[in-house]
Biotite code that builds the C-alpha atoms (Angstrom):
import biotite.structure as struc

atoms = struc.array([
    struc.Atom([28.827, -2.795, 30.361], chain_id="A", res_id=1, res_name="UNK", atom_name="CA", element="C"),
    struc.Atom([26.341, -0.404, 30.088], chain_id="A", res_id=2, res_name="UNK", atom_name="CA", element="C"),
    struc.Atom([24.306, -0.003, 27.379], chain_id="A", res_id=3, res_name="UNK", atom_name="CA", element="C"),
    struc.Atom([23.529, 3.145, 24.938], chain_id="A", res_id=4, res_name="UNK", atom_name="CA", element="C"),
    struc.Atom([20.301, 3.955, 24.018], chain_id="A", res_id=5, res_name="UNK", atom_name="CA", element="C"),
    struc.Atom([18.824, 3.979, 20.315], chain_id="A", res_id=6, res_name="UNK", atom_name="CA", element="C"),
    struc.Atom([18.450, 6.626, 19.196], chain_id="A", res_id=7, res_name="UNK", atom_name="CA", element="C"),
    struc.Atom([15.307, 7.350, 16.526], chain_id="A", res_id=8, res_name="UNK", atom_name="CA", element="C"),
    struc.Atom([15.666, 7.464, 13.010], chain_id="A", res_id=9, res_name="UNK", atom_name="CA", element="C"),
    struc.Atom([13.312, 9.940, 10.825], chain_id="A", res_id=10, res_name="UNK", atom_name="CA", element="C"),
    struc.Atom([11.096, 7.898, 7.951], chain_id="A", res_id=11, res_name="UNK", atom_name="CA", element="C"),
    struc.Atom([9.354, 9.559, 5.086], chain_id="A", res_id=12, res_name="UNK", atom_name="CA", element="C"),
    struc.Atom([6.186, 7.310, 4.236], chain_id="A", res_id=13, res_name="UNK", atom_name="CA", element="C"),
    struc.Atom([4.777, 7.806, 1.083], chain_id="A", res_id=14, res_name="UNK", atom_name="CA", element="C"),
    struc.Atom([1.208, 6.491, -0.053], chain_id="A", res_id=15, res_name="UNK", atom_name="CA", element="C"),
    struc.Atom([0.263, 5.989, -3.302], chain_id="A", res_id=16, res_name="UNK", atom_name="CA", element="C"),
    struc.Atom([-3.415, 4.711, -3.852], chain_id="A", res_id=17, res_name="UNK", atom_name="CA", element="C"),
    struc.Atom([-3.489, 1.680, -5.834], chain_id="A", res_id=18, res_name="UNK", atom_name="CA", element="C"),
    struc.Atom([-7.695, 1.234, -5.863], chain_id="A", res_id=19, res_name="UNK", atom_name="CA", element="C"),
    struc.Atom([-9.929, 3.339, -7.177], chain_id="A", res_id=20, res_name="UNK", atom_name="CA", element="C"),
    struc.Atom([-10.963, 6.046, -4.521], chain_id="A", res_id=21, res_name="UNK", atom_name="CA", element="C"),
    struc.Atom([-14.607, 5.040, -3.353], chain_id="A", res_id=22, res_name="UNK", atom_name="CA", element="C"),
    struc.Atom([-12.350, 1.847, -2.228], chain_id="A", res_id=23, res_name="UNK", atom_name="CA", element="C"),
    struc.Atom([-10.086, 4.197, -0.159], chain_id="A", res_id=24, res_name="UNK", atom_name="CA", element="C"),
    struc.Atom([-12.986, 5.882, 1.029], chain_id="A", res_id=25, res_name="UNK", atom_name="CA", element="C"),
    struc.Atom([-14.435, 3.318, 2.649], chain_id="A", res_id=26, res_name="UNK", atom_name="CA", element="C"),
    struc.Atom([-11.779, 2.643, 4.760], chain_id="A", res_id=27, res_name="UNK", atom_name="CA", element="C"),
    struc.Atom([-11.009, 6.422, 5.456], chain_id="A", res_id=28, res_name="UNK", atom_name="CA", element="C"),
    struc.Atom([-12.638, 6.263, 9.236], chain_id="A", res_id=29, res_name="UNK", atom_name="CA", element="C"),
    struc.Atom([-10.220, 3.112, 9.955], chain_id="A", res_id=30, res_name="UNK", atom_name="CA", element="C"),
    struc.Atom([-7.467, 4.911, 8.631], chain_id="A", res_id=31, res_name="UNK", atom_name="CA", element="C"),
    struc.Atom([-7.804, 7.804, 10.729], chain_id="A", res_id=32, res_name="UNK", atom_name="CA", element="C"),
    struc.Atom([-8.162, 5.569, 13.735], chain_id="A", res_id=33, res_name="UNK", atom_name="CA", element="C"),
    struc.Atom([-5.172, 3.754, 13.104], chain_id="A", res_id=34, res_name="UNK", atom_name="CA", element="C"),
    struc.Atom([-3.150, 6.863, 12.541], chain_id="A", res_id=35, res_name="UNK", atom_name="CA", element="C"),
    struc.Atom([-4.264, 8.617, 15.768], chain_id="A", res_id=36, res_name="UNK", atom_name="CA", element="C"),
    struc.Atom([-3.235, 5.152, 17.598], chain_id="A", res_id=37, res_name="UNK", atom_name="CA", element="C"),
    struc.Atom([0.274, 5.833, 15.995], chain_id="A", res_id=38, res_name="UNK", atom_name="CA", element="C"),
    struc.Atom([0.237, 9.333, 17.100], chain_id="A", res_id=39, res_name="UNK", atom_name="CA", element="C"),
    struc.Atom([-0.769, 8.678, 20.563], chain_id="A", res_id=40, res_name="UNK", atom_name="CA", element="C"),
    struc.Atom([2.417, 6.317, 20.868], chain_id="A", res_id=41, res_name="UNK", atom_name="CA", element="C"),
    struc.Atom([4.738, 8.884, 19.395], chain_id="A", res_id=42, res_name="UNK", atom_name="CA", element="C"),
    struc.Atom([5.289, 7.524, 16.114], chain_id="A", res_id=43, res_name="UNK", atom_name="CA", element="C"),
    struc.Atom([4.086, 9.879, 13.899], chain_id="A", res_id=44, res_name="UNK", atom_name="CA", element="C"),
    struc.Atom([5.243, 13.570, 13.877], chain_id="A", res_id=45, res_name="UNK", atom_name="CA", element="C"),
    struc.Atom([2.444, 14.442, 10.785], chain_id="A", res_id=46, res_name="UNK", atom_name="CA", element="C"),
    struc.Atom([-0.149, 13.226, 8.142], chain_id="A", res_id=47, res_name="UNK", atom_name="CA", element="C"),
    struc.Atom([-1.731, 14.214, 5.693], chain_id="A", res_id=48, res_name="UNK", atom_name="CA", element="C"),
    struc.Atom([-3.194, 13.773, 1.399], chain_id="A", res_id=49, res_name="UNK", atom_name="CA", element="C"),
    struc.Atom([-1.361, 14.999, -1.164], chain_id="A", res_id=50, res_name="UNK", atom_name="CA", element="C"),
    struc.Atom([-2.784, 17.188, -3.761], chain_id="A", res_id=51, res_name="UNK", atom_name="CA", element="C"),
    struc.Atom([-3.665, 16.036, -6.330], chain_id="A", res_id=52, res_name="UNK", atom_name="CA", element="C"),
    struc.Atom([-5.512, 13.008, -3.647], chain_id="A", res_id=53, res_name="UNK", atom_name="CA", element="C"),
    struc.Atom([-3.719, 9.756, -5.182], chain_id="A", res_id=54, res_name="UNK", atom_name="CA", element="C"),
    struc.Atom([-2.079, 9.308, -1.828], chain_id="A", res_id=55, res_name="UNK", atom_name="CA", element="C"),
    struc.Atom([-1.017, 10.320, 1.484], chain_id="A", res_id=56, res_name="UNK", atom_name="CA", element="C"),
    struc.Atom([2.330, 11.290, 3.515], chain_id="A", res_id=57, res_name="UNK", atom_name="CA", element="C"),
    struc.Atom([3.566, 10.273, 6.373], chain_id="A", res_id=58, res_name="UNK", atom_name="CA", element="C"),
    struc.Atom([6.525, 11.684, 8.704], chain_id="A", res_id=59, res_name="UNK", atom_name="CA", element="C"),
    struc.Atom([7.620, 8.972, 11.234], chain_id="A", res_id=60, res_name="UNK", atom_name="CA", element="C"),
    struc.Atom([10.066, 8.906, 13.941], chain_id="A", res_id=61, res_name="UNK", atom_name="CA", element="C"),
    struc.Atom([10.970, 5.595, 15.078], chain_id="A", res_id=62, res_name="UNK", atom_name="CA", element="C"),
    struc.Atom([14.167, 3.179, 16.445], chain_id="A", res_id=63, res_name="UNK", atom_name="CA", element="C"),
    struc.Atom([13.867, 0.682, 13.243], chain_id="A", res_id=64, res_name="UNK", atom_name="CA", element="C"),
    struc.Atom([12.586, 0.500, 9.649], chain_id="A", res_id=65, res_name="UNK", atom_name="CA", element="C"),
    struc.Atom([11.416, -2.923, 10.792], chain_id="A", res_id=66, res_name="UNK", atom_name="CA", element="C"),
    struc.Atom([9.105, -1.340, 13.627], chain_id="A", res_id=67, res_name="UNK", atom_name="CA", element="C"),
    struc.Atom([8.182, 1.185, 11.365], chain_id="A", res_id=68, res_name="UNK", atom_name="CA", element="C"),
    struc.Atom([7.292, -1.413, 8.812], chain_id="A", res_id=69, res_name="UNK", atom_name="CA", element="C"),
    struc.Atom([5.233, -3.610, 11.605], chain_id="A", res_id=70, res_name="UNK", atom_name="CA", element="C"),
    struc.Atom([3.716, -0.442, 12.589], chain_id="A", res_id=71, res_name="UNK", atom_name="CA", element="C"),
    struc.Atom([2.614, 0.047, 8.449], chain_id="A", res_id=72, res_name="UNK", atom_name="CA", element="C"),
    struc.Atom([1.345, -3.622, 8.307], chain_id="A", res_id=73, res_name="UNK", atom_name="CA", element="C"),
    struc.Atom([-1.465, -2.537, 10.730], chain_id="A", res_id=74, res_name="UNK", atom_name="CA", element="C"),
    struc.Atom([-3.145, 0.298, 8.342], chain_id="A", res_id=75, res_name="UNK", atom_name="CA", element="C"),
    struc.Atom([-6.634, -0.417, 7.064], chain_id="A", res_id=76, res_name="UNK", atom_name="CA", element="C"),
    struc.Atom([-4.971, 0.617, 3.842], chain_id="A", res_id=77, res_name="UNK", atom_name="CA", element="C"),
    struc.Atom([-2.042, -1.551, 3.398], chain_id="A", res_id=78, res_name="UNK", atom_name="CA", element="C"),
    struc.Atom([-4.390, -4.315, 5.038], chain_id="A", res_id=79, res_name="UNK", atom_name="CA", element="C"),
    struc.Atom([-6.878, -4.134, 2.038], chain_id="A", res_id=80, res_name="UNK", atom_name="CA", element="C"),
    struc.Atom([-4.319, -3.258, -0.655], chain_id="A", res_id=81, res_name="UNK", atom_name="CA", element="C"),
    struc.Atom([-5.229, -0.344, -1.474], chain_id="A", res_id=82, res_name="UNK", atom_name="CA", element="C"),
    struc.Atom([-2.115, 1.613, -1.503], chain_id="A", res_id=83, res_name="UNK", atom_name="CA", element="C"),
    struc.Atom([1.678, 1.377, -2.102], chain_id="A", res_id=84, res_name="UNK", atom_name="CA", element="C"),
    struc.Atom([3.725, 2.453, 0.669], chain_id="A", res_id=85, res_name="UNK", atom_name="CA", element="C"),
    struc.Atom([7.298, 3.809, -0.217], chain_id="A", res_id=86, res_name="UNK", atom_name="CA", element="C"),
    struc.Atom([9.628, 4.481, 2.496], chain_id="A", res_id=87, res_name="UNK", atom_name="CA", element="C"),
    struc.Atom([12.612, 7.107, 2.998], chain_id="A", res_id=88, res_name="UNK", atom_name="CA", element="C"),
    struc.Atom([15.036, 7.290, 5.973], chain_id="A", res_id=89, res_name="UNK", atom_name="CA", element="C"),
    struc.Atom([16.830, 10.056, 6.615], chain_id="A", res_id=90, res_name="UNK", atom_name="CA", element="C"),
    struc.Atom([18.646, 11.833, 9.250], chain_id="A", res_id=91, res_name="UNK", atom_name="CA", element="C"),
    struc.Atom([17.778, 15.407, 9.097], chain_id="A", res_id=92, res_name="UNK", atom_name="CA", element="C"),
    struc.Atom([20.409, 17.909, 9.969], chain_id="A", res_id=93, res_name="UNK", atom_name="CA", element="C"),
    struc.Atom([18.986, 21.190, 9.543], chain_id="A", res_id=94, res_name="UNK", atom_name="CA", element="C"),
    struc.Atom([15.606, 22.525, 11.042], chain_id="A", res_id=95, res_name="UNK", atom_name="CA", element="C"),
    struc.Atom([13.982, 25.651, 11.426], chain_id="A", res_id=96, res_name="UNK", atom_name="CA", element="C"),
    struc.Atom([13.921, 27.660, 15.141], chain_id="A", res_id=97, res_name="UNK", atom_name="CA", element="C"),
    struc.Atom([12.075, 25.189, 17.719], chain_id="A", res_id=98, res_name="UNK", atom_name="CA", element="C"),
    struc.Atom([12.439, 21.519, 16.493], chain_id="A", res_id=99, res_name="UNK", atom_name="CA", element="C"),
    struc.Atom([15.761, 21.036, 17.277], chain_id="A", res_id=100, res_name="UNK", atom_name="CA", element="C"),
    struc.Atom([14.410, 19.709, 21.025], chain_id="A", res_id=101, res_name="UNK", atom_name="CA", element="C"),
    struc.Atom([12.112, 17.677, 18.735], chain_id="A", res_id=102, res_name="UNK", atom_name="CA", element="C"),
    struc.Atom([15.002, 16.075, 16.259], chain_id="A", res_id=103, res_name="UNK", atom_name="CA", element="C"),
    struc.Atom([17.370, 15.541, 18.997], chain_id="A", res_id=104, res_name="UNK", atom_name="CA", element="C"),
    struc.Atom([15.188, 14.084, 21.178], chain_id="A", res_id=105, res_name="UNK", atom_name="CA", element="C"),
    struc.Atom([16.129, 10.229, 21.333], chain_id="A", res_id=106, res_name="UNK", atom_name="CA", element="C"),
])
């Protein structure tokens, strides 16, 4: 029997700071280390604070929500507490021209 490969499923993470901001802050430099990590395996497509900056937003393409939640447990952030991380899967089926490669891509 041979066996199918997973394909990836798309996550929407959103942060919501839960400490006051000097507290984010000062974790900012870990943060962006971690992320870059997560980019350099593949996991993240793009990052970046919302506006007004009580948070952040993640776009994540991964096999699981629990390896994108083990992934999550690593961040500076969610290791200190000091945001709220809400989570959205979704399967997109409409793009613009040149990230269909990108969305099909398993």
């Amino acid at each position: 029997m041979s066996e199918t490969p997973m394909t990836n499923k798309f996550f929407l993470v959103d942060l919501t700071y839960i400490r006051p901001l000097e507290e984010v802050d000062a974790l900012k430099d870990a943060h962006i280390e971690f992320l870059k990590q997560q980019y350099a395996q593949g996991y993240f497509i793009f990052s970046g604070p919302k506006e007004p900056r009580d948070g952040g937003v993640i776009l994540a393409k991964m096999q699981t929500r629990n390896a994108l939640d083990a992934v999550l447990a690593l961040d500076p952030f969610k290791k200190a507490g000091v945001a709220r991380y809400g989570v959205t899967e979704f399967s997109p089926v409409m793009c613009a021209d040149g990230f269909k490669d990108f969305i099909d891509t398993p």
